[in-house]
N, C-alpha and C positions, 0 to 999 in steps of 0.2 A: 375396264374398257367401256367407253359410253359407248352410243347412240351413232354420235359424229363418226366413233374413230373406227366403227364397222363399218360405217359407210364409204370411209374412206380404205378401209381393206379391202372391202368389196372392188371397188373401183383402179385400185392397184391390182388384184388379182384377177381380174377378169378382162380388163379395159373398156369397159364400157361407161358411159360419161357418170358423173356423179349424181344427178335428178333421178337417171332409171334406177343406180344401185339405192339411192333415198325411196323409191317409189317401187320398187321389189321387196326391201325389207319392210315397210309399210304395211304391204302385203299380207306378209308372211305371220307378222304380230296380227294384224285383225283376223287373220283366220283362224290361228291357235285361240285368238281369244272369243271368238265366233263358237268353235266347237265348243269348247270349254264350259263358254256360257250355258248351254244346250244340255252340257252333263257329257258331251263326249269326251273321250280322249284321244292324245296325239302323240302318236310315236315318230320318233323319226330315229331311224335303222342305225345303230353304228353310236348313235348319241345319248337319246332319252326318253323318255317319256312325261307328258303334261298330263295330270290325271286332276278332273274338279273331283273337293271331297266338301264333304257337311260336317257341319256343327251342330249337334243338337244344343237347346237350350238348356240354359243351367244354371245354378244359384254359385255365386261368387260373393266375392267379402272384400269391401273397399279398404283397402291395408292404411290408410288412415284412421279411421273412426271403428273398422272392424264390423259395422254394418253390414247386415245382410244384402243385396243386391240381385238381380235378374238381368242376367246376359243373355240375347238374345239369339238365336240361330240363326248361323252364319254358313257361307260358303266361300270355299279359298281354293285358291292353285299349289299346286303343288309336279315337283320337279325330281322324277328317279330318273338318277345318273345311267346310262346302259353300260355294259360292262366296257365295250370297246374307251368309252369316255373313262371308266371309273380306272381302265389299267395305263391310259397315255398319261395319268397324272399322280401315279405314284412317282 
């Protein structure tokens, strides 16, 4: 499901014009991505939880040459399922 086609679910489910349901989910992503950034987390009830996690730095090996390498420390998002989500989709 893209981007589009939430917006247009949103706007089928709600009835409200299609700009607000674009300009709601808009929202909703810069906030999660707002905390996140920050190092907090985001739960929402029923669904999941967004948690930022770290990379430490590390030595890694270019699988062509086999060369040693240094990978740098990194931060990523990451996505636990909550259980209400993890049982509607067995």
């Amino acid at each position: 499901m893209t981007k589009a086609e939430i917006v247009d679910k949103i706007v089928q489910d709600t009835g409200i014009t299609k700009a607000a349901a674009e300009g709601s989910l808009k929202s909703i992503i810069a906030s999660i991505t707002k905390s996140l950034k920050k190092g907090d987390s985001v739960t929402l009830v029923g669904f999941g939880s967004f948690v930022a996690t770290k990379r430490a730095a590390r030595q890694g090996r270019n699988p062509q040459t086999g060369a040693a390498i240094k990978i740098k420390a990194s931060k990523s998002a990451r996505f636990k399922p909550g259980k209400a989500l993890k049982d509607a989709i067995k």
